[in-house]
MIKERO-229101 format. One record per residue (C-alpha): residue number from 1; residue in three letters; x, y, z. Coordinates in nm, 4 decimals, always signed. Layout:
REM MIKERO-229101
<NUM,'Ala',<X,Y,Z>>
...
END
This chain:
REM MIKERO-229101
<1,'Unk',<+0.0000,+0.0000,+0.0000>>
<2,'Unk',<+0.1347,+0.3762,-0.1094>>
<3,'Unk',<+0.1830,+0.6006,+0.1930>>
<4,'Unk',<-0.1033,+0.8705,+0.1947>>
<5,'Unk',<+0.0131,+1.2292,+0.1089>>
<6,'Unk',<-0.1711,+1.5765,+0.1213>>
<7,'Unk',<-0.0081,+1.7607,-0.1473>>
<8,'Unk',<+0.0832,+1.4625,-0.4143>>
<9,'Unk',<-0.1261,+1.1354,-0.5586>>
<10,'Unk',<+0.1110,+0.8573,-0.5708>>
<11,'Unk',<-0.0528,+0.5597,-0.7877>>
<12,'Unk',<+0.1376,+0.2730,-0.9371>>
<13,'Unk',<+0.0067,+0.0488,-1.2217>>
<14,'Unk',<+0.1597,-0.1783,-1.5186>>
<15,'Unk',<+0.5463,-0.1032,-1.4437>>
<16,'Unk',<+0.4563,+0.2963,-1.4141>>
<17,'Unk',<+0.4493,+0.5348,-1.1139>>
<18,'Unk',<+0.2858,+0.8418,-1.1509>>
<19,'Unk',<+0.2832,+1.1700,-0.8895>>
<20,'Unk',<+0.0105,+1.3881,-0.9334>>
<21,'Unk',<+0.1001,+1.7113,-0.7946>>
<22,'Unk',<-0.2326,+1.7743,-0.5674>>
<23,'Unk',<-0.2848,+2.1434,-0.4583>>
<24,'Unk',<-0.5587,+2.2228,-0.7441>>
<25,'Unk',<-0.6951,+2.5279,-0.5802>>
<26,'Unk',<-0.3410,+2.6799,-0.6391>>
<27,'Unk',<-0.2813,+2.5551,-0.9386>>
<28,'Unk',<-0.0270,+2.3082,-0.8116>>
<29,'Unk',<+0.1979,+2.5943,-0.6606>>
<30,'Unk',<+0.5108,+2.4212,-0.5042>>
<31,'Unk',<+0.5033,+2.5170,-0.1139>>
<32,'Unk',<+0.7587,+2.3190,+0.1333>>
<33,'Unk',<+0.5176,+2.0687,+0.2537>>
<34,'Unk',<+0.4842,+1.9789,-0.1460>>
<35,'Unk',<+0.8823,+1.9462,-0.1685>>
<36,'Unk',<+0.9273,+1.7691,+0.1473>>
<37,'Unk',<+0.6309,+1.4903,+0.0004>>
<38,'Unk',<+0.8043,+1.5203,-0.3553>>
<39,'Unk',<+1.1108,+1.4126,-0.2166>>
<40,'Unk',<+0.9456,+1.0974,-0.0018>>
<41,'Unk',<+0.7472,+0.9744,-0.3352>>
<42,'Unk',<+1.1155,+0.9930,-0.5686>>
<43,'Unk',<+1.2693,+0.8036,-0.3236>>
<44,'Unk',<+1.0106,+0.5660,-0.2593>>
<45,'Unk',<+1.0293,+0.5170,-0.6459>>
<46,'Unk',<+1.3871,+0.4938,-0.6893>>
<47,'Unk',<+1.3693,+0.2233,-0.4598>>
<48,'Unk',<+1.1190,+0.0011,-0.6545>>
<49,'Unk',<+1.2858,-0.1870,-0.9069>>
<50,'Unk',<+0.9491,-0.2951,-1.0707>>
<51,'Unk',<+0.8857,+0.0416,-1.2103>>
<52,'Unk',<+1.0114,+0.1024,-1.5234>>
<53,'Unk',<+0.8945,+0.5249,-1.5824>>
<54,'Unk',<+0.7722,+0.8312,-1.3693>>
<55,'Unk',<+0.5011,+1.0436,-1.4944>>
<56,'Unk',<+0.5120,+1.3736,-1.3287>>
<57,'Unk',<+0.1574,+1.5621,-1.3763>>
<58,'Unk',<-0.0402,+1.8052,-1.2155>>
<59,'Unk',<-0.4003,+1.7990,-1.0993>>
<60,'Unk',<-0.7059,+2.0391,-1.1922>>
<61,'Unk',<-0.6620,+2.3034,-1.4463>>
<62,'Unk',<-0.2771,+2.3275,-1.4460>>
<63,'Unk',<+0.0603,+2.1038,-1.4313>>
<64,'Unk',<+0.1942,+2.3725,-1.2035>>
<65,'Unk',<+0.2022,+2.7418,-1.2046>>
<66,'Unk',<+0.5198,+2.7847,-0.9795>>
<67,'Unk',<+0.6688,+2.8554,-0.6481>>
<68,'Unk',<+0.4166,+2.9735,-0.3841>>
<69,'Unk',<+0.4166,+3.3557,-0.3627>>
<70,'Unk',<+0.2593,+3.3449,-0.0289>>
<71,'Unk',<+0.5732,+3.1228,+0.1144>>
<72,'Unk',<+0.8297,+3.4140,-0.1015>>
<73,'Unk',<+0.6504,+3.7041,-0.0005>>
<74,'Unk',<+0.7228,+3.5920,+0.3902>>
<75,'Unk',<+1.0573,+3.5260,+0.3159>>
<76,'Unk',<+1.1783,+3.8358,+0.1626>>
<77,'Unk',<+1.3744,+3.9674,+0.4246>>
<78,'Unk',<+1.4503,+3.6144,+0.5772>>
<79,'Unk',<+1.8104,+3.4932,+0.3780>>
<80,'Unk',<+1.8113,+3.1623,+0.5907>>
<81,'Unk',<+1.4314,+3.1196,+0.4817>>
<82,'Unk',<+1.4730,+3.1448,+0.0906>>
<83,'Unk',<+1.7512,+2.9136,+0.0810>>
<84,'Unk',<+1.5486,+2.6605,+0.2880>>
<85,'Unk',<+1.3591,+2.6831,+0.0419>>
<86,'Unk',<+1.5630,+2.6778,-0.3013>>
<87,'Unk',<+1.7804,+2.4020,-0.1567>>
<88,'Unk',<+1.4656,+2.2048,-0.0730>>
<89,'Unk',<+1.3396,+2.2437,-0.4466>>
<90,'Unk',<+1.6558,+2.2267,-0.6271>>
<91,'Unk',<+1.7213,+1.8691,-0.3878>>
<92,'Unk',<+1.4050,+1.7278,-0.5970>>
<93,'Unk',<+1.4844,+1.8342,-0.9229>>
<94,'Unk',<+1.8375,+1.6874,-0.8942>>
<95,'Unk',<+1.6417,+1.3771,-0.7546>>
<96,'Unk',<+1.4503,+1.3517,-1.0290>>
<97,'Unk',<+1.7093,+1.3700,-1.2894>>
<98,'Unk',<+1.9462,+1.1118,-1.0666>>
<99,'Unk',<+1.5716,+0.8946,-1.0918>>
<100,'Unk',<+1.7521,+0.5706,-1.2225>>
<101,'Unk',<+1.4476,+0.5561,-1.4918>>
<102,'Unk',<+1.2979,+0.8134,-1.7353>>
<103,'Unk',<+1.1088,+1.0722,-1.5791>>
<104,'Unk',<+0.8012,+1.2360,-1.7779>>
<105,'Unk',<+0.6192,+1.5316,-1.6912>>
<106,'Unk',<+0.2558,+1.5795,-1.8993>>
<107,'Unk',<+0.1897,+1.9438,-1.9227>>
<108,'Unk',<-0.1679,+2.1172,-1.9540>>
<109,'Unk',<-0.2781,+2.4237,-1.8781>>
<110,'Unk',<+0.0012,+2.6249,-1.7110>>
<111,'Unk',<+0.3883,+2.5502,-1.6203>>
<112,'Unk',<+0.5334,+2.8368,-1.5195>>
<113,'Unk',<+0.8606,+2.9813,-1.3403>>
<114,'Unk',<+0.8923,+2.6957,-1.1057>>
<115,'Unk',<+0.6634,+2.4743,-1.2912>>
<116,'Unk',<+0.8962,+2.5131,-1.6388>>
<117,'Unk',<+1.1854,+2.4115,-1.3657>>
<118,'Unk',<+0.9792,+2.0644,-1.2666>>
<119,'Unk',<+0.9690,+2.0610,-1.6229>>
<120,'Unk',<+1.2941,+2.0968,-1.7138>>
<121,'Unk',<+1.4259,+1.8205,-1.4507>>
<122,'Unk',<+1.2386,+1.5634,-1.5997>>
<123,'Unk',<+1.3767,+1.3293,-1.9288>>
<124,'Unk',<+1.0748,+1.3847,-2.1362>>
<125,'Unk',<+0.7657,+1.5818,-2.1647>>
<126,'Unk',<+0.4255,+1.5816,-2.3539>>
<127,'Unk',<+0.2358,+1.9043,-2.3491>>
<128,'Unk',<-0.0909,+2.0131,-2.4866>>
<129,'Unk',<-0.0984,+2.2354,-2.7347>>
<130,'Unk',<-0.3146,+2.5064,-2.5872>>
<131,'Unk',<-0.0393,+2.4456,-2.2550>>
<132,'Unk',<+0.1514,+2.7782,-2.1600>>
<133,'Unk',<+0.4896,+2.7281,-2.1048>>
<134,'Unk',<+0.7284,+3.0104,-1.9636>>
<135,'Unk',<+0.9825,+3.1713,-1.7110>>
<136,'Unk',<+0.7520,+3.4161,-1.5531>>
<137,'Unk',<+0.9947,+3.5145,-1.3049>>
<138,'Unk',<+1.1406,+3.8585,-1.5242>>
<139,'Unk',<+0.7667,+3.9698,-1.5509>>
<140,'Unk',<+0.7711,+4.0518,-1.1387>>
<141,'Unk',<+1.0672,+4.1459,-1.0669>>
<142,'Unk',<+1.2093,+3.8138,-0.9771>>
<143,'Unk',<+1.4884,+3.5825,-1.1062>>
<144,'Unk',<+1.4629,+3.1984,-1.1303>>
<145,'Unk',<+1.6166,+2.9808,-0.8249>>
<146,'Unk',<+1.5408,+2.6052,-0.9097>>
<147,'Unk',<+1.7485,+2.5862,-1.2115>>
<148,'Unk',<+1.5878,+2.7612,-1.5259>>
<149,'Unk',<+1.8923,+3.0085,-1.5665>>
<150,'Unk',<+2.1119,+2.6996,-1.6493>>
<151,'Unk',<+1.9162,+2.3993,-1.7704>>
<152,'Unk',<+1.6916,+2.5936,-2.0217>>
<153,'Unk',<+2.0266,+2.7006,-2.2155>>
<154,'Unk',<+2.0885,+2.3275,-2.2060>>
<155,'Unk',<+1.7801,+2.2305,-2.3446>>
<156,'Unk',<+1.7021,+2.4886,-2.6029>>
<157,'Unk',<+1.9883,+2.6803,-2.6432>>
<158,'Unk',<+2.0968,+3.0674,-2.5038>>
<159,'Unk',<+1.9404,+3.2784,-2.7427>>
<160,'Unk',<+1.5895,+3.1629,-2.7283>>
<161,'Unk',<+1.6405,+3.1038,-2.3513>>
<162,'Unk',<+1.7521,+3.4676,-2.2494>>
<163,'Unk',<+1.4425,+3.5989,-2.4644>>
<164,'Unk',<+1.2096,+3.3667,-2.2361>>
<165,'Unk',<+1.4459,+3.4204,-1.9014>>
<166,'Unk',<+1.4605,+3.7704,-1.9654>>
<167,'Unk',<+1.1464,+3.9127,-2.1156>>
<168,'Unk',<+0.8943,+3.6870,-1.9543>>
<169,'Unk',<+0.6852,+3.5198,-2.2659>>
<170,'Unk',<+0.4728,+3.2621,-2.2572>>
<171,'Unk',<+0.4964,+2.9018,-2.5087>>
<172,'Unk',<+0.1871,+2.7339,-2.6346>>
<173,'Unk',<+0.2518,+2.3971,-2.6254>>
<174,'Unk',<+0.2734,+2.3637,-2.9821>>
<175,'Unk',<+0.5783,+2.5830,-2.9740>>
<176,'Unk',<+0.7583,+2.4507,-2.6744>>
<177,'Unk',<+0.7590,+2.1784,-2.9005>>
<178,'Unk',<+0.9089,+2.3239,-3.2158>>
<179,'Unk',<+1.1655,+2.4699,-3.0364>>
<180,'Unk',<+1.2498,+2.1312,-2.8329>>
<181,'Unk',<+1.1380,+2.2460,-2.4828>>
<182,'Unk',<+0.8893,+1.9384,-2.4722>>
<183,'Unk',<+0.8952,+1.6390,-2.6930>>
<184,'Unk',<+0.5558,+1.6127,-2.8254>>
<185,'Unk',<+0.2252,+1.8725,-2.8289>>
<186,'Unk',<-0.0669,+1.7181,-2.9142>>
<187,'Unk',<-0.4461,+1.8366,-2.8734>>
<188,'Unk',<-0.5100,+1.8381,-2.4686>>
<189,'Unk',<-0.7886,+1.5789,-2.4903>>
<190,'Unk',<-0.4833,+1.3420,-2.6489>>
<191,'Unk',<-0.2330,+1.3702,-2.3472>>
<192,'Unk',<-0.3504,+1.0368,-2.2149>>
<193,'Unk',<-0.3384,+0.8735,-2.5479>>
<194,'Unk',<+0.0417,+1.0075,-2.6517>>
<195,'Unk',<+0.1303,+0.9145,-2.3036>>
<196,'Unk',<+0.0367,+0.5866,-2.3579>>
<197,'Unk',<+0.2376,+0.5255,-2.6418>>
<198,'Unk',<+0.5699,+0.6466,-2.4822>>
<199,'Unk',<+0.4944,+0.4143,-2.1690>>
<200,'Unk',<+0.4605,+0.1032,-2.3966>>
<201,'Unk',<+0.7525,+0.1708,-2.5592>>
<202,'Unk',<+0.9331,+0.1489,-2.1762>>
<203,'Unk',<+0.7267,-0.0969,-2.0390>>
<204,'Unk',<+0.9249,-0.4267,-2.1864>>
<205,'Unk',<+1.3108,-0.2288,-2.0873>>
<206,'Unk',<+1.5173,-0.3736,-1.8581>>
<207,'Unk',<+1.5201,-0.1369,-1.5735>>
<208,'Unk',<+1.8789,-0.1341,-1.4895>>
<209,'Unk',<+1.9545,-0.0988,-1.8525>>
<210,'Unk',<+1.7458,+0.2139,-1.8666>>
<211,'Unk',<+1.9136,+0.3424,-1.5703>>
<212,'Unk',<+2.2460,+0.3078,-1.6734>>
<213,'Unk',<+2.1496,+0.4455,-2.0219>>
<214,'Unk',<+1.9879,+0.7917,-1.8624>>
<215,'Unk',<+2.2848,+0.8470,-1.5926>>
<216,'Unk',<+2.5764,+0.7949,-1.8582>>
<217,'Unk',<+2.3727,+1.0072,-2.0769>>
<218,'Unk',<+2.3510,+1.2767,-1.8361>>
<219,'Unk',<+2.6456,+1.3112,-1.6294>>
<220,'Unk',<+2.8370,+1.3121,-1.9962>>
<221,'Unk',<+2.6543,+1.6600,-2.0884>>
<222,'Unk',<+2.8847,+1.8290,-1.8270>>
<223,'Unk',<+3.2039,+1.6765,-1.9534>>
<224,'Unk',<+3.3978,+1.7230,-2.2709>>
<225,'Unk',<+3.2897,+1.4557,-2.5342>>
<226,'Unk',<+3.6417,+1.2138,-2.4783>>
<227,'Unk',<+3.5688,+1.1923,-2.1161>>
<228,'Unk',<+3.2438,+1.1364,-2.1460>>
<229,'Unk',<+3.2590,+0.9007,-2.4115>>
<230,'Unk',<+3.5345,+0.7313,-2.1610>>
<231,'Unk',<+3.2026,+0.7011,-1.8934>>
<232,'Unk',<+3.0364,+0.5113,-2.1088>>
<233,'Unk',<+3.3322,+0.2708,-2.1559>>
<234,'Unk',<+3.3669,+0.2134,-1.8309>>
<235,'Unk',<+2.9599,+0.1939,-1.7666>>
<236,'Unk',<+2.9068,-0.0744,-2.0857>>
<237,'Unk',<+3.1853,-0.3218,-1.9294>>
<238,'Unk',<+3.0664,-0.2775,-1.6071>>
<239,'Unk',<+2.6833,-0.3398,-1.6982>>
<240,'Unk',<+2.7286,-0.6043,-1.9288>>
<241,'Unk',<+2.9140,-0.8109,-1.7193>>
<242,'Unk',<+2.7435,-0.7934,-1.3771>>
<243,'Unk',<+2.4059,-0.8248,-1.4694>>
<244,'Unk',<+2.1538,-1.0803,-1.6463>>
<245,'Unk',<+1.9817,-0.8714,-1.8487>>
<246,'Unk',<+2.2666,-0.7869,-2.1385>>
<247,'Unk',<+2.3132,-1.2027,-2.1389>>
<248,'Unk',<+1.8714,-1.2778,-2.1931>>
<249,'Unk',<+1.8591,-0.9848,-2.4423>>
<250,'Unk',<+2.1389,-1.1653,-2.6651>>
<251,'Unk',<+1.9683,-1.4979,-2.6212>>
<252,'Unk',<+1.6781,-1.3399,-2.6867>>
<253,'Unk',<+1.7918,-1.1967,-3.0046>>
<254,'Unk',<+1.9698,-1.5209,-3.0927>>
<255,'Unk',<+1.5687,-1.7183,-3.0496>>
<256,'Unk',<+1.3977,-1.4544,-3.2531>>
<257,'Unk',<+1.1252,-1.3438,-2.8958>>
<258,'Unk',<+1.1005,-1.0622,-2.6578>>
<259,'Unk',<+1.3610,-1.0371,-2.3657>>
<260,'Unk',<+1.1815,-1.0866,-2.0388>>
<261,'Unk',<+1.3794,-0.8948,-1.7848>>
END
């Protein structure tokens, strides 16, 4: 049975977890009792090796529109308050991208400022195409502090990041996806549908396979492309000879069936 939380819907089915964030009323703003259950479910998931995906969504109208303002505005002239705070969040986005499976947020309605960093932490994402997508943070005054400043670069290079960090516009799905924010839009009533198709497609995976594939994939984009092509050396010897699965998926290869991991 999955522990009970107030601000997150844990459910697990078919090889897939999936957190709902669960303030609706607020549109899913991210307060500290939200981070401190965020962190519980990813570990809770990292730990159980029959689940092969995370889908991060958000419940109600909206994915998530951000930090809550109400927690900030408290903590303006508090220094030992704010980092609380931005450690706390930035501890579950780095969770989520150490996840030893792929991670996939399903965007509708808003992700904003701290939403677009939940994003942004996860592998993959499927948005709607009527979703709006954006770094809000210029618009009041503020300045990202989960992340945005140096993963959207990452993800969609530094011009078209600095015109979203710095003057505030908002995505549609549709173009989040031309421009390689998210991988897919499609039309919001297909979310479920286009979700489903990426889940199959992970469903059959060895798990440790997939988690050796996403951390060698990641912790290469910080390092120059000889050393990190020397981390996946090291990671392919070390996988393929200490566990099963490499040995089944030859032999299953070798028969003509479907590995079963």
């Amino acid at each position: 049975s999955l522990a009970k939380y107030r601000n997150i819907e844990l459910t697990k089915e078919n090889a897939v977890a999936t957190l709902r964030l669960n303030r609706p009323d607020v549109l899913n703003a991210l307060n500290l009792d939200l981070l401190e259950e965020l962190a519980d479910v990813v570990g809770t998931v990292g730990s159980n090796e029959d689940v092969k995906a995370l889908v991060v969504r958000g419940a109600g109208r909206a994915f998530c529109a951000g930090a809550d303002l109400v927690l900030l505005d408290t903590a303006l002239d508090n220094p030992e308050a704010l980092t609380h705070y931005i450690h706390r969040l930035n501890f579950c986005l780095f969770q989520l991208e150490e996840l030893p499976i792929p991670v996939i947020a399903v965007v509708h309605g808003f992700a904003l400022a701290g939403g677009l960093e939940l994003v942004l932490a996860c592998d993959l994402a499927i948005a709607a195409e009527d979703a709006h997508i954006g770094d809000q943070h210029a618009n009041f005054g503020l300045m990202p502090g989960g992340g945005s400043t140096q993963r959207l670069p990452r993800r969609i290079g530094m011009q078209r990041a600095m015109e979203l960090l710095t003057t505030g516009r908002r995505l549609s799905g549709s173009e989040a996806a031309a421009w390689g924010l998210v991988l897919r839009a499609v039309p919001a009533a297909s979310l479920d549908t286009e979700l489903e198709k990426l889940l199959a497609s992970l469903r059959g995976k060895s798990r440790p396979g997939l988690g050796w594939i996403k951390s060698v994939t990641r912790r290469g984009q910080d390092l120059p492309l000889r050393d990190g092509v020397a981390l996946e050396g090291l990671a392919f010897v070390q996988y393929l000879t200490t566990s099963p699965h490499p040995r089944e998926g030859i032999q299953a290869f070798r028969e003509k069936r479907q590995p079963r991991f």
